[in-house]
SETOR-807529 format. One record per residue: x, y, z of N, C-alpha, C in turn; chain; residue in one letter. Coordinates in Angstrom, 2 decimals. Example, Ala and Ser with C-alpha at 12.3 -4.5 7.8 and 13.67 -1.06 7.14 Angstrom:
BEGIN
[rec [13.19,-5.69,7.80],[12.30,-4.50,7.80],[13.20,-3.30,7.80],"A","A"];
[rec [12.85,-2.25,7.08],[13.67,-1.06,7.14],[12.90,0.03,7.87],"A","S"];
This chain:
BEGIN
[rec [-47.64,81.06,61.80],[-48.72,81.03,62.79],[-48.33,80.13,63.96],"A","X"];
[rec [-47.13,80.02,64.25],[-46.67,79.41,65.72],[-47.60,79.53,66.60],"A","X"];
[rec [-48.00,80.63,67.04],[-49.02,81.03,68.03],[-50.74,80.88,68.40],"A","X"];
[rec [-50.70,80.25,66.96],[-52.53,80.09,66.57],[-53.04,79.84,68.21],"A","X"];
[rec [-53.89,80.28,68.21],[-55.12,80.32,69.07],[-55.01,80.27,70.67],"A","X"];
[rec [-53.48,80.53,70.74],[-52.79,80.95,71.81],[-53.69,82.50,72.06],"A","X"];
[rec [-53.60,82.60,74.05],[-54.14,84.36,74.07],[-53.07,84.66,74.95],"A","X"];
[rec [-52.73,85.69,74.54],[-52.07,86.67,75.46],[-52.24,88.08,75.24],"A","X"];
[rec [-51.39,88.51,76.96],[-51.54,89.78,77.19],[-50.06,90.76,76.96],"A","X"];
[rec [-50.31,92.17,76.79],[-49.07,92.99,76.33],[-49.52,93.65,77.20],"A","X"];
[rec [-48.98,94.27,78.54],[-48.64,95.52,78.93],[-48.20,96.57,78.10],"A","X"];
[rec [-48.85,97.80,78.65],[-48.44,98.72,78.21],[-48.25,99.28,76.61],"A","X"];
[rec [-49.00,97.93,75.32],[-49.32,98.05,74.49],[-49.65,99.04,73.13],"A","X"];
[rec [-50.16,100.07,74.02],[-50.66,101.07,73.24],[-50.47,101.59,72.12],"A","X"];
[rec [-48.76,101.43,72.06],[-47.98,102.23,71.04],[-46.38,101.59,71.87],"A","X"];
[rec [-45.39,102.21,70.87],[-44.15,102.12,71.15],[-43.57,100.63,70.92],"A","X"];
[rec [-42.79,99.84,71.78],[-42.24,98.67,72.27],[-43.36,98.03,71.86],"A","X"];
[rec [-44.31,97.82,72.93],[-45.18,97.06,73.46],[-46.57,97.03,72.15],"A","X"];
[rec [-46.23,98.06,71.60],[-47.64,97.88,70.53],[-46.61,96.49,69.31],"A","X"];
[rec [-45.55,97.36,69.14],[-44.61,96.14,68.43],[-44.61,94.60,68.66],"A","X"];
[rec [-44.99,94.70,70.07],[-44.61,93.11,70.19],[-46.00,92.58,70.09],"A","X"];
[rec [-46.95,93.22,70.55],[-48.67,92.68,69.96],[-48.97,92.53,69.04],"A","X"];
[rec [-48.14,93.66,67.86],[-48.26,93.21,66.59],[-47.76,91.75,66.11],"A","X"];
[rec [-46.87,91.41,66.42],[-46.04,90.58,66.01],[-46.84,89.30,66.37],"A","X"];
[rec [-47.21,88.84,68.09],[-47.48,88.07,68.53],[-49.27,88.02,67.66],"A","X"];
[rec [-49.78,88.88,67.41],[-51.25,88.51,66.83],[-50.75,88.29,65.24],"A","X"];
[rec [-49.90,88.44,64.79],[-49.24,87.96,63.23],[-49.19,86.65,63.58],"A","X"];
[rec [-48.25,85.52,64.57],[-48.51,84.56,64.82],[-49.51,83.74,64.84],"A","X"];
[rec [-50.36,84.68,65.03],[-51.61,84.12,65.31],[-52.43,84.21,66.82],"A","X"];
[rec [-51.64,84.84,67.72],[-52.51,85.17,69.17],[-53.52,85.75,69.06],"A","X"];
[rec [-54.16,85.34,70.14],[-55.39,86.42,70.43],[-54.67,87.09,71.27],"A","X"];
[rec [-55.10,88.85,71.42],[-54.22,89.46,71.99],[-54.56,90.55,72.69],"A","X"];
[rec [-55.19,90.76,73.88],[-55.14,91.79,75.12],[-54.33,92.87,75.45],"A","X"];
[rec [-54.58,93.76,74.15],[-53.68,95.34,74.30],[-54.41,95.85,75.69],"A","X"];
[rec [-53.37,96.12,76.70],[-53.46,96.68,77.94],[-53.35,97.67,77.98],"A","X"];
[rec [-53.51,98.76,78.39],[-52.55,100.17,78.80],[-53.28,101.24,79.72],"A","X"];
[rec [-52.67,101.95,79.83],[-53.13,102.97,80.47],[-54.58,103.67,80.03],"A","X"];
[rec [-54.15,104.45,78.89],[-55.01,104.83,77.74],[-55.77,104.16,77.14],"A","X"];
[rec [-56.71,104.51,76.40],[-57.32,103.54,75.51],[-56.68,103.54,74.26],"A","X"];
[rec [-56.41,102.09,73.95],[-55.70,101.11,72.97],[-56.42,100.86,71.17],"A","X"];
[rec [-57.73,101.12,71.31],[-58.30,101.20,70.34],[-57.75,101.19,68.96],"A","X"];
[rec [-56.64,102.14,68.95],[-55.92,102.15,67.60],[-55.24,100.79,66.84],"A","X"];
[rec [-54.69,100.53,68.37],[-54.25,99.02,67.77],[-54.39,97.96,67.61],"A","X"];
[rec [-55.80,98.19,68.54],[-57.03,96.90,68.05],[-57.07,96.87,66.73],"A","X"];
[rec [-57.32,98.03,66.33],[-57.99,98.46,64.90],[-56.93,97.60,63.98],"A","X"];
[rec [-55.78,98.01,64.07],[-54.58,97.89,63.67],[-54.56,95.96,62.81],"A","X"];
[rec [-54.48,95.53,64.75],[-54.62,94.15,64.52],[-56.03,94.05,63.85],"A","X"];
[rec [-57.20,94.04,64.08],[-57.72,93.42,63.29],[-57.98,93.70,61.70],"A","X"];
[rec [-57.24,94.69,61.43],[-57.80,94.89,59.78],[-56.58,94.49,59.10],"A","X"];
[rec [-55.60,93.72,59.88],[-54.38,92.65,59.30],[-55.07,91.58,59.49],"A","X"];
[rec [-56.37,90.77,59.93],[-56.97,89.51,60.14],[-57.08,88.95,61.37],"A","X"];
[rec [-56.03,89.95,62.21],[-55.83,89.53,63.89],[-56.93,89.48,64.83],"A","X"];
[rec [-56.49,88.88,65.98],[-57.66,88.78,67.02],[-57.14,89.70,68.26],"A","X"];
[rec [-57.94,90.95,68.55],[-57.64,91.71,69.54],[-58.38,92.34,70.54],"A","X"];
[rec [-58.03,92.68,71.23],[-59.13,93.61,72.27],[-58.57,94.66,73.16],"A","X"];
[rec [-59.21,95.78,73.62],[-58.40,96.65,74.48],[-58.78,96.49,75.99],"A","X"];
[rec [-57.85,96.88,76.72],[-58.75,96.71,78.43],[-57.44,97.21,79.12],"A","X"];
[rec [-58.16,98.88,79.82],[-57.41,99.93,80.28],[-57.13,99.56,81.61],"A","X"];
[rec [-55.66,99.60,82.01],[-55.09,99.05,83.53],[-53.81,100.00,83.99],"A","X"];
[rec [-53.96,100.27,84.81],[-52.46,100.44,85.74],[-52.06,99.55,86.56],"A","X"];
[rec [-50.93,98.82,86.05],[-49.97,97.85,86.01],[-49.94,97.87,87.71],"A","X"];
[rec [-49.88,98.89,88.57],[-48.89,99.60,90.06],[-50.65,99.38,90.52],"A","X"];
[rec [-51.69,98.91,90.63],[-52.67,98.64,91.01],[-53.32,97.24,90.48],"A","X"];
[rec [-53.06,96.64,92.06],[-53.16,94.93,91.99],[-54.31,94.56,91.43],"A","X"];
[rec [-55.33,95.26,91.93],[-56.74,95.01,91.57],[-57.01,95.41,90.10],"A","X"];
[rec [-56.33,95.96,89.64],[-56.80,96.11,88.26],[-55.70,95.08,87.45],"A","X"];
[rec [-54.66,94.81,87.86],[-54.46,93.74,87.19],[-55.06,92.51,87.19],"A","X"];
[rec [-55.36,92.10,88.62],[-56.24,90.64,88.26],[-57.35,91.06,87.83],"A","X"];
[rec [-58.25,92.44,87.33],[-58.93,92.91,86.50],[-58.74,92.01,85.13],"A","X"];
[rec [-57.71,92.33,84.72],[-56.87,92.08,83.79],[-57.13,91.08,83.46],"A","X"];
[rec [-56.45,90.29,83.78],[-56.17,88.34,83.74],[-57.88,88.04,83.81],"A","X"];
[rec [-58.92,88.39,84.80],[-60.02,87.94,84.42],[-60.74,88.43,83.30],"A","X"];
[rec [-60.50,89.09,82.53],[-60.84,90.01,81.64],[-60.34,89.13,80.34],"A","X"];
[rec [-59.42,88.73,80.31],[-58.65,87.90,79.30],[-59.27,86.42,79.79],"A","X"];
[rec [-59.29,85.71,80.28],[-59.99,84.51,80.74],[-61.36,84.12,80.31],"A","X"];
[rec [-61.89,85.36,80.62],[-63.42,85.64,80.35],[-63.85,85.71,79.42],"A","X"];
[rec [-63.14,86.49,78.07],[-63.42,86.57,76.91],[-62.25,85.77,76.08],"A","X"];
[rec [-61.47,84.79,76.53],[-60.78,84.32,75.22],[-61.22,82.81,75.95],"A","X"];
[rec [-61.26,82.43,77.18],[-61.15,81.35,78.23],[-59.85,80.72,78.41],"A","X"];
[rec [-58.57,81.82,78.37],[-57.76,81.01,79.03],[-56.55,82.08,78.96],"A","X"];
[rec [-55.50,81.50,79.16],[-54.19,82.52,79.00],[-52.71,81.94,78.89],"A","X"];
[rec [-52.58,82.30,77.59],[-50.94,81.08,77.68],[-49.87,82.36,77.49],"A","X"];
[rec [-49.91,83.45,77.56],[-48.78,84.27,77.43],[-49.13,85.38,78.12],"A","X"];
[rec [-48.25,86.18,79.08],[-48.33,87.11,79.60],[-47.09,88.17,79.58],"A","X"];
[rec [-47.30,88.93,78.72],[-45.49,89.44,78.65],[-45.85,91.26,79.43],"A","X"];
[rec [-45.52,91.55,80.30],[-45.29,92.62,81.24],[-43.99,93.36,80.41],"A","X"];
[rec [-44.79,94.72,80.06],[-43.81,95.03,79.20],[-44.16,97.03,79.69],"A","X"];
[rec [-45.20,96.88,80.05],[-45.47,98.57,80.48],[-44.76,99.04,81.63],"A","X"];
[rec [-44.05,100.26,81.52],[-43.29,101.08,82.16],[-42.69,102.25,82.11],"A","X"];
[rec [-42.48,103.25,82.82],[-42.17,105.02,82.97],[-40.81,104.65,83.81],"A","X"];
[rec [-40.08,106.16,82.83],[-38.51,106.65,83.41],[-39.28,107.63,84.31],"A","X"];
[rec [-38.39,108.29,85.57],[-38.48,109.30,85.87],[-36.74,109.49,86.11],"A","X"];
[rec [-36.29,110.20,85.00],[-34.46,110.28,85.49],[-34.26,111.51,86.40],"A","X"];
[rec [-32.88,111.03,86.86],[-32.54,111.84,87.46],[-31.31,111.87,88.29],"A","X"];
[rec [-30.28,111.93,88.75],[-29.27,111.92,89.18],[-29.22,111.47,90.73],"A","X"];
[rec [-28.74,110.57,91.25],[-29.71,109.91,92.25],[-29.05,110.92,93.81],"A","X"];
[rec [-28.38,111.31,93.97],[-28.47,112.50,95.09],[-29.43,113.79,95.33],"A","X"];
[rec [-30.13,113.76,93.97],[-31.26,114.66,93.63],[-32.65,114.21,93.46],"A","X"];
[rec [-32.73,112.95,93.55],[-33.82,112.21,93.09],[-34.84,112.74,94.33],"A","X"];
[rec [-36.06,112.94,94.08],[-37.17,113.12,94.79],[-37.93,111.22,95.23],"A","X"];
[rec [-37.73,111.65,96.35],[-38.56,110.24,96.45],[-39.77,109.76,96.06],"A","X"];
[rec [-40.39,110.49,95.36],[-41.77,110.35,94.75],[-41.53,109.44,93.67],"A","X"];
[rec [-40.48,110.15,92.73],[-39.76,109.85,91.75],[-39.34,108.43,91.48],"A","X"];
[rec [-38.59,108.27,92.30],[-38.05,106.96,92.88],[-39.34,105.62,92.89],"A","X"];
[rec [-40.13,106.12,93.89],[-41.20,105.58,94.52],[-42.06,105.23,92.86],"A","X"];
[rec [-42.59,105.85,92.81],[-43.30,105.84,91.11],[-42.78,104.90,90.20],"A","X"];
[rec [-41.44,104.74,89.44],[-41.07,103.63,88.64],[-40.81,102.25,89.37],"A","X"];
[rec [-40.34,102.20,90.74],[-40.71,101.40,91.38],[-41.78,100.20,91.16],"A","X"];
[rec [-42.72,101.31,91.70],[-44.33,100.66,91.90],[-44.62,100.46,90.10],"A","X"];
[rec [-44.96,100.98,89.56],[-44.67,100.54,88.01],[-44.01,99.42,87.56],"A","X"];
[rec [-42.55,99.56,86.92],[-41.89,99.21,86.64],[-41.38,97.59,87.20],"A","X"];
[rec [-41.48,97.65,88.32],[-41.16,96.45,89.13],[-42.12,95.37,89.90],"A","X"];
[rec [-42.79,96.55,90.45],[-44.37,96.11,91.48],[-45.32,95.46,90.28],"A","X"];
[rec [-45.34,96.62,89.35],[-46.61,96.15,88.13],[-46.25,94.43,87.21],"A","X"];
[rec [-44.72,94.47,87.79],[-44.55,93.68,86.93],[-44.52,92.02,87.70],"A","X"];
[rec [-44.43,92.35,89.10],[-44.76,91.31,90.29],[-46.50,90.96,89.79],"A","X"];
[rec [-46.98,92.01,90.28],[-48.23,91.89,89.70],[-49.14,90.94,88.76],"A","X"];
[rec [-48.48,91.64,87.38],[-48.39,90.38,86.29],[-47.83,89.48,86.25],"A","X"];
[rec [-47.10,88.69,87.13],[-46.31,87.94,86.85],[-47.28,86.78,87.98],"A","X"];
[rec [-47.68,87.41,89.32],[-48.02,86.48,89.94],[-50.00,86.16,89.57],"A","X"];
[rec [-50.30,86.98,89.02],[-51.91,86.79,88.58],[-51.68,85.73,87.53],"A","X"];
[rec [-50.64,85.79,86.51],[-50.95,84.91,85.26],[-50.12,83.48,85.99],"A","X"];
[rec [-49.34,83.51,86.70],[-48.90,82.24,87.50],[-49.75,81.22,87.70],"A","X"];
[rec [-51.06,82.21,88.35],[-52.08,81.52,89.47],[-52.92,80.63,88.65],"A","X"];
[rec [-53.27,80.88,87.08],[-53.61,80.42,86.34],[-53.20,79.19,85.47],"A","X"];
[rec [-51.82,79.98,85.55],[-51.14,79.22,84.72],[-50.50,77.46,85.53],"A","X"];
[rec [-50.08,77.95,85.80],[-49.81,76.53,87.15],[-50.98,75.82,86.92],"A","X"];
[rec [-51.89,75.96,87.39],[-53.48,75.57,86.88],[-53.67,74.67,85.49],"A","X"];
[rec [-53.15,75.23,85.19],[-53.77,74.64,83.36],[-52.25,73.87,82.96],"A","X"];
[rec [-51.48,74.07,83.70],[-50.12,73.28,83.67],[-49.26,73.31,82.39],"A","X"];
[rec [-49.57,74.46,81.86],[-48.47,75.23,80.56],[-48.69,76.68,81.34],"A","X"];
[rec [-47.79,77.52,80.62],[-47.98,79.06,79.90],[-46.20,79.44,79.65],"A","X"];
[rec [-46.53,80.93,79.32],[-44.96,81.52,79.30],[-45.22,82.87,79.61],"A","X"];
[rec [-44.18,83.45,80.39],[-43.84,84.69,81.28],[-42.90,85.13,80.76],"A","X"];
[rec [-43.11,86.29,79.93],[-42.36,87.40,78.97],[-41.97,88.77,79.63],"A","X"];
[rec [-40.54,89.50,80.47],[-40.73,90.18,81.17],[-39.82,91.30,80.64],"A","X"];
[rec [-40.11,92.33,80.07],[-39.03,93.34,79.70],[-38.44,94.31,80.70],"A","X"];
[rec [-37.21,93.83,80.59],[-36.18,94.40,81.41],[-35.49,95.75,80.48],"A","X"];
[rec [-34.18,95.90,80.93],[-33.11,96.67,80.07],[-32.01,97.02,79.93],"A","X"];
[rec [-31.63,97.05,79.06],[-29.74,96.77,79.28],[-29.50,97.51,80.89],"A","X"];
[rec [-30.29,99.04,81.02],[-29.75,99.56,82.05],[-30.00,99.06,83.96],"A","X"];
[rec [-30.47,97.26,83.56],[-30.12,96.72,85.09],[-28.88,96.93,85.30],"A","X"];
[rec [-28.47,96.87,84.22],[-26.74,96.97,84.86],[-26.23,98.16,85.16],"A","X"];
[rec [-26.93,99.30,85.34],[-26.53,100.26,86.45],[-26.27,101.81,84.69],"A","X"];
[rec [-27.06,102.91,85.48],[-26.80,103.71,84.05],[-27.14,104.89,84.85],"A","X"];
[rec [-25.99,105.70,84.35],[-26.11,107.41,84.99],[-27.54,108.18,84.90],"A","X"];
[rec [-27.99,108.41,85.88],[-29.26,108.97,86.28],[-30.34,108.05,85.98],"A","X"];
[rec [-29.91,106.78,86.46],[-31.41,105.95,86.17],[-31.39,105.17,87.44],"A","X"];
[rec [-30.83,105.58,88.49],[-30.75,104.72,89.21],[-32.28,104.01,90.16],"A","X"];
[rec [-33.63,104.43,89.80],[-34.70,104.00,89.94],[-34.63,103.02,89.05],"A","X"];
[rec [-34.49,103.84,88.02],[-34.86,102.45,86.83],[-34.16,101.24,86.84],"A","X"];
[rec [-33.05,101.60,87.05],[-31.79,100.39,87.09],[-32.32,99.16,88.33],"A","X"];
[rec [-32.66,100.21,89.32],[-33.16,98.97,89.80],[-34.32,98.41,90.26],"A","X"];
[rec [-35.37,98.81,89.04],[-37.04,98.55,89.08],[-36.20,97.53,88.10],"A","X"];
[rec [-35.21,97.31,86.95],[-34.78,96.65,85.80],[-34.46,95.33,86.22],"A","X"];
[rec [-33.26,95.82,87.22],[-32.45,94.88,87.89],[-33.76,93.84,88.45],"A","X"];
[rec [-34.64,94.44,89.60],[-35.80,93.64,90.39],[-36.15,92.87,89.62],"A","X"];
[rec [-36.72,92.94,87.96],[-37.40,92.19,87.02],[-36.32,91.21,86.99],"A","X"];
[rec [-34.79,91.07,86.73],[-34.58,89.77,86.28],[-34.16,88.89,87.65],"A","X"];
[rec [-34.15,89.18,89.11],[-34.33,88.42,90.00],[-35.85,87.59,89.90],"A","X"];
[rec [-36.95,88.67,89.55],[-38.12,88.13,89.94],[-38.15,87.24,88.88],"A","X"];
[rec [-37.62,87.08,87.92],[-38.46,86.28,86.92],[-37.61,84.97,86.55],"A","X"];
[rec [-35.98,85.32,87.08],[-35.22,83.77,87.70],[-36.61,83.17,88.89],"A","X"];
[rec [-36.53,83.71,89.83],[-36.90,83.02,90.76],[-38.40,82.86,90.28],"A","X"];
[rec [-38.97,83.42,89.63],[-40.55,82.27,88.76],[-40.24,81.28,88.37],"A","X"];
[rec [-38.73,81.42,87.31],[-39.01,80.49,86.34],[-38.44,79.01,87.26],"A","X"];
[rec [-37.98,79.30,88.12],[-37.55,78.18,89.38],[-38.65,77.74,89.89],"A","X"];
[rec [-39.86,78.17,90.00],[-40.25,77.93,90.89],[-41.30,77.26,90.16],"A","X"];
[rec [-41.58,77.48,88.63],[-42.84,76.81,88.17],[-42.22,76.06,86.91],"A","X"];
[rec [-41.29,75.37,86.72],[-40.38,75.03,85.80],[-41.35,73.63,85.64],"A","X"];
[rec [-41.55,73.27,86.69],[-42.25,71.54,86.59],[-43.80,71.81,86.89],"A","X"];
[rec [-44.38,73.00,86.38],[-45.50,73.18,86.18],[-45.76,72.96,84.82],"A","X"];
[rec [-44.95,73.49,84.03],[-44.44,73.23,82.60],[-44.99,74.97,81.86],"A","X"];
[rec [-43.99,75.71,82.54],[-44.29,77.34,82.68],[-42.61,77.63,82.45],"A","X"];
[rec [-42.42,78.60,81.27],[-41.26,79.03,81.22],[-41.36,80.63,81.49],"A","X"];
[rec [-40.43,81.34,82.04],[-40.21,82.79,82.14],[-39.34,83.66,82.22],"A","X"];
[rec [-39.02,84.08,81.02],[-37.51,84.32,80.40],[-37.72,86.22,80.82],"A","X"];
[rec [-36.33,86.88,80.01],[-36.36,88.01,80.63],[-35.84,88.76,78.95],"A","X"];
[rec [-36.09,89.72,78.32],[-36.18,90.34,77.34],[-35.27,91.56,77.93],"A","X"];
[rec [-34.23,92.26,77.12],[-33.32,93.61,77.58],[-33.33,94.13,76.38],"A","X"];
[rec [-34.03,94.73,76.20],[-34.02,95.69,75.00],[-32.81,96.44,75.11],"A","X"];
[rec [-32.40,97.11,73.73],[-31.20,98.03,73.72],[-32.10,99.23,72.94],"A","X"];
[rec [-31.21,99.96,72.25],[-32.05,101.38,71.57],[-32.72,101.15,70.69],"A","X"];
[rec [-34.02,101.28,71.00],[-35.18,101.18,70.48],[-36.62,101.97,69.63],"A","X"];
[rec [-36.29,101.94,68.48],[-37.21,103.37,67.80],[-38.86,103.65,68.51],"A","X"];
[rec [-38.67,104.57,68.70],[-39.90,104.65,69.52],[-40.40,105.85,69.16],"A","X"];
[rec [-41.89,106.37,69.74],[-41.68,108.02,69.34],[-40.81,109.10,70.54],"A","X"];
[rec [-41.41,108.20,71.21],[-40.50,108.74,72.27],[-38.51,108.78,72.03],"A","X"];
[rec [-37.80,107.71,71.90],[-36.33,108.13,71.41],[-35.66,108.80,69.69],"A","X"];
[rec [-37.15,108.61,69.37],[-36.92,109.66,67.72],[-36.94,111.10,68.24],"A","X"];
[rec [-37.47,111.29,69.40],[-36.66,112.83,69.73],[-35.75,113.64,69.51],"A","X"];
[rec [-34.76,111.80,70.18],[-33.52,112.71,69.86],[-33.04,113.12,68.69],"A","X"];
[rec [-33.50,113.02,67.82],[-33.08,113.18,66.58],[-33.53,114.88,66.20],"A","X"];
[rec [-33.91,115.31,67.09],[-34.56,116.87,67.30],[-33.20,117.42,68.00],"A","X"];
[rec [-32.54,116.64,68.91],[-31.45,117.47,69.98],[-30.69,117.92,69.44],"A","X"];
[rec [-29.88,119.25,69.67],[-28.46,119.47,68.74],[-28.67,119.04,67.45],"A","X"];
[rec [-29.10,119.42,66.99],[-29.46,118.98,65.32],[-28.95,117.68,64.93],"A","X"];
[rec [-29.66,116.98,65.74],[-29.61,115.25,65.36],[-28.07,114.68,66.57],"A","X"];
[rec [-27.28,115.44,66.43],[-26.03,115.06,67.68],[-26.43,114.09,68.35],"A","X"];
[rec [-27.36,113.97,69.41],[-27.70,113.29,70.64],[-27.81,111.86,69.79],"A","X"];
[rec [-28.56,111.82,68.55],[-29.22,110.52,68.15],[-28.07,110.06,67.13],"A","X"];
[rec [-26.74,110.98,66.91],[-25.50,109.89,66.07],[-24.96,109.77,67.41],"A","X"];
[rec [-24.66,110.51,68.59],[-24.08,109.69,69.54],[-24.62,108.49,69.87],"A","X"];
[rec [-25.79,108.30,70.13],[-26.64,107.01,70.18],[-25.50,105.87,69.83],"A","X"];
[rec [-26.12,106.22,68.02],[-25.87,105.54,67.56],[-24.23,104.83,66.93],"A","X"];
[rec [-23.11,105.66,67.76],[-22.49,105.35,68.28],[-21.50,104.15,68.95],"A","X"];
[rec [-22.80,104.12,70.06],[-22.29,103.35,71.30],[-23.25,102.03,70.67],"A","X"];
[rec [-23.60,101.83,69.71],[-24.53,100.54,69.04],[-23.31,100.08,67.82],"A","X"];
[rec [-22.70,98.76,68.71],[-21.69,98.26,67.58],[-22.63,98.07,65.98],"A","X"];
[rec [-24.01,97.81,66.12],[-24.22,97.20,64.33],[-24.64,98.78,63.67],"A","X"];
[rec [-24.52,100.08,64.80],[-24.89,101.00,63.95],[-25.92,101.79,63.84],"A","X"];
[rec [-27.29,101.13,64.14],[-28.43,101.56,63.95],[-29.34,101.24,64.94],"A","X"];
[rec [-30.34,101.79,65.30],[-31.48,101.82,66.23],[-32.50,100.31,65.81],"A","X"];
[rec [-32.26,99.76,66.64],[-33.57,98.53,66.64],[-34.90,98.92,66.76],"A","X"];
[rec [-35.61,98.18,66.29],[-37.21,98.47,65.74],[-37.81,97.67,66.75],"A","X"];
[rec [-39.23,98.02,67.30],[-40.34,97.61,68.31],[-40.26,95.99,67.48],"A","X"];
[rec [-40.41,95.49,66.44],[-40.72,94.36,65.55],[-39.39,93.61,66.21],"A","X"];
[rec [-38.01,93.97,66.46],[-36.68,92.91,66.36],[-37.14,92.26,67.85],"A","X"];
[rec [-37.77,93.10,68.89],[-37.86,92.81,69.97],[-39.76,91.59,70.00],"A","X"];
[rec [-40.11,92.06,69.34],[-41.61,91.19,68.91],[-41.26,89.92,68.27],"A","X"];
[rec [-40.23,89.80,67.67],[-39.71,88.44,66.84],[-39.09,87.67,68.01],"A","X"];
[rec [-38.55,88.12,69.23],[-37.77,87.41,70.11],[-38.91,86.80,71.28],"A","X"];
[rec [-39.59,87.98,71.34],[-41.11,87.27,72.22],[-41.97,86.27,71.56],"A","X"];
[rec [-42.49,86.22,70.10],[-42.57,85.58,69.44],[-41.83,84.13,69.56],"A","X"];
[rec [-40.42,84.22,69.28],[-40.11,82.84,69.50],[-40.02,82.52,70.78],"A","X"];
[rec [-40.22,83.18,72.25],[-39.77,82.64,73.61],[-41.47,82.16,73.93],"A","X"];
[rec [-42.54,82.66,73.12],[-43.91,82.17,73.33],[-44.07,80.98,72.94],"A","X"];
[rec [-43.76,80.77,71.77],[-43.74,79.64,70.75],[-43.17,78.20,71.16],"A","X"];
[rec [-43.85,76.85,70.78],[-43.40,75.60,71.03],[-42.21,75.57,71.14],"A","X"];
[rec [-41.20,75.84,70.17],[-40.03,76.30,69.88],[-38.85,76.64,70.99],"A","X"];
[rec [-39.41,77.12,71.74],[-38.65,77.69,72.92],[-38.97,76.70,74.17],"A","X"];
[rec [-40.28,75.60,74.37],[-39.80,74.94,75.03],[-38.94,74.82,76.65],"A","X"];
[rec [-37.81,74.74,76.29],[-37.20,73.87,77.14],[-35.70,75.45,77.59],"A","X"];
[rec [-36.46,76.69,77.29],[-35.40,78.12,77.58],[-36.93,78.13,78.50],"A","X"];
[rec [-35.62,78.62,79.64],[-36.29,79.58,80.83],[-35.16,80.00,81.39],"A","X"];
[rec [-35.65,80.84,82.56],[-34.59,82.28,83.12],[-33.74,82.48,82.66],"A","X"];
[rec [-33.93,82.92,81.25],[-32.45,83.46,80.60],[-33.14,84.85,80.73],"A","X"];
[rec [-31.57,85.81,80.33],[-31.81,87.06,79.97],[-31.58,87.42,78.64],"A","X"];
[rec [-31.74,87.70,77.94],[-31.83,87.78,76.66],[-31.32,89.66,76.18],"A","X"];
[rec [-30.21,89.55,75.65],[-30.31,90.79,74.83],[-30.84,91.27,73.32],"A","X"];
[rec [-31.34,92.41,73.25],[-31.70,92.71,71.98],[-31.44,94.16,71.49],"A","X"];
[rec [-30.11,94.13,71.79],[-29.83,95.41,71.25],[-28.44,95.86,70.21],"A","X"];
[rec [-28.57,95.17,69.62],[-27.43,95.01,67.86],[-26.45,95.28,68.71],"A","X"];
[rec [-25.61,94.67,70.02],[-24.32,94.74,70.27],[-24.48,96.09,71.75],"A","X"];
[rec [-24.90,96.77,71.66],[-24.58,97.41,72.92],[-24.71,97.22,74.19],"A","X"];
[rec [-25.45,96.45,74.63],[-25.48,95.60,75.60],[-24.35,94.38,76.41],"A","X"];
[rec [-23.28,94.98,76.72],[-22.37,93.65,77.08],[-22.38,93.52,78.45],"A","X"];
C-alpha cells in the first residue's frame, strides 16, 4: 500500500495499458480517476470489488476544457491530486508521403497536445500543494518507426515536454518521469495473433530479446514505483519497459 490515500488520475483508462496501470496504482492503495473517452464503469467496478477506491469521468484529452474538467473533478471529490499519469492515446499509421493531414493533425492534438494538457492542469495544482508526480507514456517508437511518423513525433514531443516540467518544478518538490512501453498485450495487439496464422505475432515476438509480450501490470508496477515515496529523488528520466527491445 505505498500509495494509501494518495489520488490520482489515468488517462485513457478504460481498458488496455491504462486500465492496467489503474489497476495496479488503486492495489497500492490510490484513489483513482479512470478517465476516458467512453464510459469507464467496468473498471470502476473492477477496482472496487478488489476493495479499491475509484470513479469514472468521461474526457477528451485534445480538449483543454475538459481536461481542467478533469483535475476539478478529481479535486472536488477526493480534495486533492498527487498523481497524474497521461497515458490516453490513438495511432493513425501510415507512411508519411501518404499521410493525410487530418491524420497527422489528430494524434498530434491527442497524443501530445492532450498530454500538454494534463501535464500543465495537474502542475497548477501541484506546485500549489508543493508535492505531486507526472507520469507520461511515451514509446519506444520516439525514436522514429516506419509509418508512424505522427506518432513518433506526438512520442518524441512527450519526452521533451516532460524533461522540461520536470526542470522546471523540481524545487516545487514535483517529479515527472517518462514511461516507453515496448510490446504490450492489449486487445488491440492480440490481433495479431489472428494475422497469417499467428506469423505477424512470432515476428513480434522476435524482435523482443526476453521473448514474450509484456503485460498492462509490468508497465503499472513501474508507475507504481515512480508514484511512490520510493522514487523520490528520479525525475526526467525515460524509462524503458519493454523486455529488451527498446535500445
Amino acid at each position: 500500500m505505498r500509495l494509501k490515500d494518495k489520488v490520482a488520475i489515468v488517462t485513457g483508462s478504460g481498458r488496455g495499458l491504462g486500465k492496467g496501470i489503474a489497476m495496479k496504482l488503486a492495489e497500492e492503495g490510490a484513489k483513482v480517476v479512470i478517465a476516458d473517452m467512453a464510459a469507464a464503469d467496468d473498471t470502476v467496478a473492477e477496482i472496487v470489488a478488489k476493495g479499491g477506491t475509484a470513479s469514472a469521468f468521461a474526457v477528451n484529452v485534445s480538449k483543454q476544457e475538459e481536461v481542467q474538467a478533469l483535475i476539478k473533478y478529481a479535486i472536488d471529490t477526493y480534495g486533492t491530486l498527487d498523481i497524474m499519469v497521461n497515458n490516453a492515446g490513438i495511432n493513425r499509421d501510415g507512411m508519411l508521403h501518404k499521410m493525410p493531414v487530418e491524420n497527422w493533425q489528430m494524434v498530434i492534438d491527442v497524443d501530445l497536445t492532450g498530454v500538454f494538457y494534463g501535464t500543465q492542469e495537474a502542475l497548477k495544482h501541484m506546485r500549489a500543494q508543493g508535492s505531486g508526480r507526472i507520469i507520461n507514456i511515451s514509446s519506444g517508437s520516439w525514436l522514429g518507426n516506419i509509418g508512424q511518423a505522427n506518432y513518433a513525433a506526438a512520442k518524441a514531443g512527450v519526452v521533451g515536454l516532460t524533461k522540461t516540467a520536470a526542470r522546471e518544478s523540481a524545487r516545487k518538490g514535483i517529479t515527472c518521469n517518462v514511461i516507453c512501453p515496448g510490446f504490450i498485450e492489449t486487445d488491440m495487439t492480440l490481433k495479431l495473433k489472428e494475422v497469417n496464422d499467428g506469423a505477424a505475432w512470432d515476428s513480434m515476438m522476435q524482435r523482443i530479446p526476453m521473448g514474450y509480450a509484456g503485460k498492462p501490470s509490468d508497465v503499472g508496477n513501474m508507475v507504481a514505483f515512480l508514484a511512490s515515496d520510493e522514487a523520490a529523488y528520479i525525475t526526467s528520466e525515460v524509462i524503458n519497459v519493454g523486455g529488451g527491445m527498446i535500445v
